[in-house]
TIGURO-676741 format. One line per 10 residues: number of its first residue (from 1); for each residue y, x, z of C-alpha. Coordinates in steps of 0.2 Angstrom, whole numbers, plus 2048, in hexadecimal, padded with zeros to 3 digits. Layout:
NUM = Y,X,Z  ...
***
This chain:
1 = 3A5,6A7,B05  39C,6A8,B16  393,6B8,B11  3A3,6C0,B0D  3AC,6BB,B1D  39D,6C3,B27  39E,6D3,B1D  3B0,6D4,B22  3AD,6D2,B32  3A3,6E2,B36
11 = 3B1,6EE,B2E  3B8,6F1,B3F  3BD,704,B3B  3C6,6FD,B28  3D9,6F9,B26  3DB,6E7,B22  3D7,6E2,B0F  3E4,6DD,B03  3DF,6CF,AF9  3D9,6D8,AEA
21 = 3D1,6E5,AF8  3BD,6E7,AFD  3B5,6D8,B06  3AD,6E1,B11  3A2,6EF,B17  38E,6EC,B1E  38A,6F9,B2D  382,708,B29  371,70B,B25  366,71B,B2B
31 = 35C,71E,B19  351,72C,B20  34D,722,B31  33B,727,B2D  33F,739,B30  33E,73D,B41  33E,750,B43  34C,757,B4D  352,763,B42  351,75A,B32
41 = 364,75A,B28  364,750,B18  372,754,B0C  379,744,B04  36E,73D,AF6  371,738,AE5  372,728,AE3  36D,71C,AD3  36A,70A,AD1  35C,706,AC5
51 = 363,701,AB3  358,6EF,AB2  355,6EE,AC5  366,6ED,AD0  35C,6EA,AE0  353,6FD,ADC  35C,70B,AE2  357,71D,AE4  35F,72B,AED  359,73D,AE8
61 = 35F,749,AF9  358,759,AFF  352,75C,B10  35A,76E,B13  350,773,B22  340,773,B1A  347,775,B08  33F,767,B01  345,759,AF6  343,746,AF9
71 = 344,739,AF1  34B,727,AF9  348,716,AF4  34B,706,AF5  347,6F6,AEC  357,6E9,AF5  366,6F3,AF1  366,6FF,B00  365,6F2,B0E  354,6FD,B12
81 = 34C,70C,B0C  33B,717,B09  33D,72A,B0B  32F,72F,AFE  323,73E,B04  320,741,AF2  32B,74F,AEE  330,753,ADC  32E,764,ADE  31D,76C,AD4
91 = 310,779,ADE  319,787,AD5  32B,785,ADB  326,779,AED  338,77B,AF2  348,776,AEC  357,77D,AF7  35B,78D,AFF  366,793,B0F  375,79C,B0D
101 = 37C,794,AFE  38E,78F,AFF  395,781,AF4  39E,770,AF3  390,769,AE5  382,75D,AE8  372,766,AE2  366,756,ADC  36C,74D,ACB  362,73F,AC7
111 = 364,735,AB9  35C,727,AAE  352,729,AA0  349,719,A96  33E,70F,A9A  342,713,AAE  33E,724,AAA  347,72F,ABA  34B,740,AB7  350,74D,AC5
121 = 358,75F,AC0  34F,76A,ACE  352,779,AD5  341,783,AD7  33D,78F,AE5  32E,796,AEB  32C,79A,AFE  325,7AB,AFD  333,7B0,AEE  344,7B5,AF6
131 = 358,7B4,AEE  358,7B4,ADE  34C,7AB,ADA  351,79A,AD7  34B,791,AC8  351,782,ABD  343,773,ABC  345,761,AB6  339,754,AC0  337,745,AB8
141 = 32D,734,ABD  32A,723,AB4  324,71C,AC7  335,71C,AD3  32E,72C,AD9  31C,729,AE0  317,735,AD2  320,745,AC9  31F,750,ABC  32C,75F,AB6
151 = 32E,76C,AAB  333,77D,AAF  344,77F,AA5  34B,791,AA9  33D,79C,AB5  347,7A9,AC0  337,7B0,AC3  335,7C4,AC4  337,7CC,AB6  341,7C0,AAD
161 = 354,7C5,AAC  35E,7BC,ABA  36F,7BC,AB0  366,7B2,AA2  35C,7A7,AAE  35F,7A7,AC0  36D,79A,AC9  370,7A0,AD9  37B,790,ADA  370,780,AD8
171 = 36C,774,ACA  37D,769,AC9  37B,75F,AB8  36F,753,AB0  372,747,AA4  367,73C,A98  369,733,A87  35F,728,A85  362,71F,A76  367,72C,A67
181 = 354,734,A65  343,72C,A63  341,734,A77  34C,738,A85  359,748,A82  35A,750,A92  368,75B,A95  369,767,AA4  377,772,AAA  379,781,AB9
191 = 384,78E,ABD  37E,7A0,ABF  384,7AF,AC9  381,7BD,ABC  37C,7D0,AC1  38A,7DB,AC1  39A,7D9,ABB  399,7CB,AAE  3A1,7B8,AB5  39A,7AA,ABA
201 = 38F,7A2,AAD  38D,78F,AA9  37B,78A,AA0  373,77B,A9A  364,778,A92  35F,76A,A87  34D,760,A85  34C,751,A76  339,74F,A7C  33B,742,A8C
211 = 33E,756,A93  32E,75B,A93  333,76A,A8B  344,773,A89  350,77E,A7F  354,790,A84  363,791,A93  375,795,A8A  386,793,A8C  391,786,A86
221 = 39F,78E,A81  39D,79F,A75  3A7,7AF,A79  3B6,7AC,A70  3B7,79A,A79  3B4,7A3,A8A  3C3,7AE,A87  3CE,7A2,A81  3CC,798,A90  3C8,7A6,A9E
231 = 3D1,7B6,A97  3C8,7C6,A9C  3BB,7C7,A9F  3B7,7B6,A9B  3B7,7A5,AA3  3AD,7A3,AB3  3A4,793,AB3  3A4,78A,AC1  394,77B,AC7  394,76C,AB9
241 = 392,75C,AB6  38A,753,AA7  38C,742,AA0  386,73A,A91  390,72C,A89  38A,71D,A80  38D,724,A6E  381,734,A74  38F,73E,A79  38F,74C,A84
251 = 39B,752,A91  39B,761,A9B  3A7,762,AAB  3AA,770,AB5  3B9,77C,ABF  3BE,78C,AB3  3C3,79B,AB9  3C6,7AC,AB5  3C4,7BF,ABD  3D5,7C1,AB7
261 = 3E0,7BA,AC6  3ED,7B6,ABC  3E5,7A8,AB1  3E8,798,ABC  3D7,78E,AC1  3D5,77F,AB4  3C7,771,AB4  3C0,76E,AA1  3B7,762,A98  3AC,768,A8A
271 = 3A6,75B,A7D  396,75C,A71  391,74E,A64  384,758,A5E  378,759,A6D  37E,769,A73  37F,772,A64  392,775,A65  3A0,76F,A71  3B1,76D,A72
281 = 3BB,771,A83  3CC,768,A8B  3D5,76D,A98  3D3,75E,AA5  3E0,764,AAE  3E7,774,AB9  3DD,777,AC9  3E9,77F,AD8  3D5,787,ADD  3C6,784,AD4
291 = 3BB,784,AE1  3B0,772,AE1  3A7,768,AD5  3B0,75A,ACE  3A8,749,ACD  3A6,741,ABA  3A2,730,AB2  3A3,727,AA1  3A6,715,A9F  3A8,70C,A90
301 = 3B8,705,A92  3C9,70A,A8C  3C5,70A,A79  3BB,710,A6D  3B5,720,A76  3B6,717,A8A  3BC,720,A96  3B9,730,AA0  3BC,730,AB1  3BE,740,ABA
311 = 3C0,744,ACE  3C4,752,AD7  3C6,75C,AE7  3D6,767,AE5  3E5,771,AF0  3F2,76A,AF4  402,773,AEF  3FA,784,AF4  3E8,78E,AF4  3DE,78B,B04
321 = 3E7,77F,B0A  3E4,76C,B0F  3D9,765,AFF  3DE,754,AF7  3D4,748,AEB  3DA,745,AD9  3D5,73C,ACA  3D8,73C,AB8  3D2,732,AA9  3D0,734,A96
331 = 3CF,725,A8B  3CD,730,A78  3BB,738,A7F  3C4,745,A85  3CF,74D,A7B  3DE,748,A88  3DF,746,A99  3ED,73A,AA4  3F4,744,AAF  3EC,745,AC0
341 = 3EE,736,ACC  3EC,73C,AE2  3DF,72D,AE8  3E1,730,AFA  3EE,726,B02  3F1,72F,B14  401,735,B1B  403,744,B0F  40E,74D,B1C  401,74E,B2A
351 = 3F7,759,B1F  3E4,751,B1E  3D7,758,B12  3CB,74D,B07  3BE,755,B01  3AD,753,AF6  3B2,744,AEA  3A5,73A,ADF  3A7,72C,AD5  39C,71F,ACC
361 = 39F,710,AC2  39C,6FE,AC3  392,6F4,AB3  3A2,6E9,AB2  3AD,6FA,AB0  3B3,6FA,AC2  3B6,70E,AC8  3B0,712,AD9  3B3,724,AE2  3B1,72A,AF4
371 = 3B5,739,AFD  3B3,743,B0C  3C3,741,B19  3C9,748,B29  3D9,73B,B2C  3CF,733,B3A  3C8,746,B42  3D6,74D,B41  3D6,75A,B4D  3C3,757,B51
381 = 3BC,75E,B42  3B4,74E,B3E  3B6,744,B2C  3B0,731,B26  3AE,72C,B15  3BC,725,B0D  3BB,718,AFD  3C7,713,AEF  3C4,708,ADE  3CE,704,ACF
391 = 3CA,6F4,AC6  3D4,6F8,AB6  3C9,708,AB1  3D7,715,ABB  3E7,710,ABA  3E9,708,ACA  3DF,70B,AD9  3DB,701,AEA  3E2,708,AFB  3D4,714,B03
401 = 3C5,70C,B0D  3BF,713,B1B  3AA,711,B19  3A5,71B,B29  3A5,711,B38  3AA,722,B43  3AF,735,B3E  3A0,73E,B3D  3A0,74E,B47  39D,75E,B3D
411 = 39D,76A,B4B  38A,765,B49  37F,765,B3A  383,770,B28  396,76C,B25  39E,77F,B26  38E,782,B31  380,78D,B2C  382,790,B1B  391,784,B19
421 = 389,778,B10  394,769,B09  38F,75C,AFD  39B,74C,AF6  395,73A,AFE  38D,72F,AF0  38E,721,AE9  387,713,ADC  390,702,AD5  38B,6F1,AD2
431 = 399,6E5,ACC  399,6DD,ADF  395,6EE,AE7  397,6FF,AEC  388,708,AF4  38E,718,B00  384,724,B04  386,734,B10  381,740,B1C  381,73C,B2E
441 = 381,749,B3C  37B,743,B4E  382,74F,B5C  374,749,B6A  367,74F,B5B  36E,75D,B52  368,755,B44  370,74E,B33  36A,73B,B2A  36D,735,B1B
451 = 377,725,B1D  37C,717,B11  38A,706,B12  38D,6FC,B05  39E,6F4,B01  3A0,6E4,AFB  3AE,6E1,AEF  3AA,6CE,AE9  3A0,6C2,AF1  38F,6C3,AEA
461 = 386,6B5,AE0  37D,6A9,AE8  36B,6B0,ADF  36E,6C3,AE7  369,6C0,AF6  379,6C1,B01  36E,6BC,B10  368,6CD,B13  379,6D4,B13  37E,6C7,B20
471 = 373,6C9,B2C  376,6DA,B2D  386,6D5,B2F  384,6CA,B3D  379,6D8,B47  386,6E7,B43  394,6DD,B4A  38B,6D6,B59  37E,6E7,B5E  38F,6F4,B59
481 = 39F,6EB,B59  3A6,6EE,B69  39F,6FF,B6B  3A6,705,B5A  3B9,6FD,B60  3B7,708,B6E  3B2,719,B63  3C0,713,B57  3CD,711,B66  3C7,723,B6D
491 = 3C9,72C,B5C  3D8,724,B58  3E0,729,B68  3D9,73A,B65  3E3,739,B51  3F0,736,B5A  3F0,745,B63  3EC,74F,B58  3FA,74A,B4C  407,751,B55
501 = 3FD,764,B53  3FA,771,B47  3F3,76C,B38  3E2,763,B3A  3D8,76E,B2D  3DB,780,B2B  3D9,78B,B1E  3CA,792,B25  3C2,77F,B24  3C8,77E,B14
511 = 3C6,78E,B0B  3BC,791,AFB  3A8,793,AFD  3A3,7A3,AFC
***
């Protein structure tokens, strides 16, 4: 009980809890302290906690400066980390990000195989190659990441065709069965810009060897199905997401659009129990603008098929307006959808946006999501990471948590600056805990840390080593507390301000990536 008193303590910038609300917050930890180049700018990671070993956590980010992707570790739930210099990129394809691409996506899925087995879908880029080429890899390692190996799964290398094989948006999906084949399958999905008039493509790619080696790039959907949900020409496929149920089950998430402007934006779900081969697709819900990607899990509750969770980034009321975060469930594997539920709880009338949701899900079936927010920079062009949960697999959800300790300014580092580059916090769930996880810009520096917090939502048990996380505490409360009640007072006088302006976040700050 002590533990859990300290924890609350140290949330000096959260609203009080109700009873059933968070315990508490630990201050924030740099993950990439090791890194001390001026002009490094880590997008936020990927974040999973080992399936045997809940004290394991990776975090796979990308260092956009240089291009290169890192892995992070730690082995005491996030309380400390390791920025691996091992990168999972091969000699042939060194780098794994690109300037100048625009997009609301997270470009490193990770996920885990058997046997520990972590597998990465990876863009690959070679230095001396210039736009288009970017091809599709998957790394994988059976050590945490002190060695890798991968497998070149579409190569957009001259003379291959780029409508068939090059992405010029990233690698956005990865998901691994690892229980209905003697090995791993692997399943990997992308979006492509085709040359000339033809839409954007959605492909995946399928390995049932531990992915090692893999099936030809194609569609998921066949011509009539593309025109049936996409007019003419044919849908537009916006960035997907994977996941893989328990009963081998594959789901494919992703915006829809069409050239026609007509045809309203929907989000759809496309299902396959046959590992790919065919799939059938459900119209999640409407989309006001497609223009994000959509955060997905799969638990096992809810009944016979468990239970989809969706989130998403959409307008509100209008195009190009202030953005809002909404979530939707299916409990029949996806054949329906309940109708979509707003999870941000600010004054809807003072017109904040919420942007870049993810969601994860505890073992015990607890949902967990978090967002991007600009309630508390409003008018400074600065957002914090906001945190809801629901402990009765969606139907009701907790009042929003504020996990940043201040609004972090994004007049500095890659928010809307230089390529406009904009990925969702993350997060991973143990039945006591939420690990956060997101970028952090430093206006002194110029340069942009990853950054992680973890929120207590029990107390934890007396063999998980509660110390740790109160004497961390203890030193957040007595090195930071009064400085970050004088940053709180001094934004919220600022808020205060600017709520009686404009609207905080224009159209501009909230327009669709290019």
């Amino acid at each position: 009980m002590a533990a859990a008193l300290l924890l609350g303590a140290t949330s000096l910038a959260a609203a009080p809890a109700d009873p059933a609300g968070p315990v508490g917050r630990t201050p924030p930890v740099k993950a990439t302290a090791t890194d001390t180049r001026p002009t490094r700018s880590y997008e936020p990671p990927t974040l999973l906690i080992h399936p045997t070993d809940r004290d394991t956590v990776v975090g796979a980010t990308i260092e956009l400066t240089s291009g290169e992707c890192r892995l992070l570790r730690s082995h005491d739930g996030g309380r400390g980390w390791d920025l691996l210099d091992k990168t999972p990129s091969p000699p042939d394809f060194p780098l794994c990000f690109r300037g100048g691409v625009y997009g609301y996506l997270n470009e490193t899925p990770i996920a885990w195989g058997r046997n520990g087995t972590l597998y990465w879908g990876l863009n690959g880029l070679h230095p001396t190659r210039v736009d288009p080429d970017t091809s599709v890899l998957v790394a994988r390692t059976t050590n945490l990441g002190d060695t890798w190996s991968s497998t070149v799964v579409a190569d957009a290398r001259p003379p291959t065709t780029r409508a068939v094989t090059n992405p010029s948006r990233p690698v956005t999906g990865l998901a691994v069965d690892g229980t209905s084949g003697p090995e791993d399958i692997v399943y990997v999905a992308w979006q492509t810009f085709p040359t000339g008039t033809g839409p954007r493509e959605v492909l995946f790619s399928v390995s049932t060897d531990g992915g090692r080696t893999f099936s030809s790039p194609r569609l998921p959907y066949d011509e009539a199905t593309s025109k049936r949900l996409g007019g003419e020409p044919g849908l537009e496929g916006l960035p997907p997401q994977l996941r893989v149920a328990a009963d081998g089950t594959l789901y494919i998430l992703m915006p829809g659009r069409s050239a026609d402007t007509s045809i309203p934006h929907r989000l759809l779900l496309g299902t396959s129990t046959d590992k790919g081969a065919t799939f059938t697709y459900t119209e999640v819900t409407g989309l006001v603008e497609a223009n994000s990607t959509p955060g997905l899990a799969w638990s096992p509750e809810g009944g016979p098929s468990g239970t989809l969770h969706v989130v998403y980034e959409d307008g509100y009321g209008r195009p190009l307006g202030v953005r809002k975060i909404f979530y939707a469930r299916s409990t029949d594997g996806g054949a329906t959808f309940s109708p979509p539920k707003l999870l941000n709880d600010d004054d809807l009338a003072k017109r904040y946006s919420q942007f870049n949701p993810n969601v994860s899900v505890a073992p015990g079936g607890r949902v967990d999501v978090v967002w991007w927010d600009f309630r508390d920079g409003a008018g400074l062009y600065a957002s914090d990471v906001y945190y809801a949960y629901s402990s009765d697999n969606g139907a009701t959800w907790s009042p929003n948590l504020r996990v940043t300790e201040a609004s972090i300014d994004r007049k500095v580092g890659t928010w809307s600056n230089n390529f406009d580059y904009r990925a969702p916090p993350s997060l991973a769930s143990t039945d006591e805990t939420a690990l956060v996880a997101w970028d952090q810009t430093s206006s002194d520096e110029g340069s942009q840390d990853v950054v992680t917090a973890t929120v207590q939502l029990s107390e934890l048990p007396a063999d998980n080593a509660a110390l740790p996380y109160v004497v961390a505490a203890l030193l957040g409360l007595v090195a930071g507390g009064l400085a970050l009640l004088g940053v709180a007072g001094a934004v919220r006088t600022r808020n205060d301000a600017a709520d009686r302006e404009a609207e905080p976040v224009t159209e501009e700050e909230a327009a669709s990536p290019r």
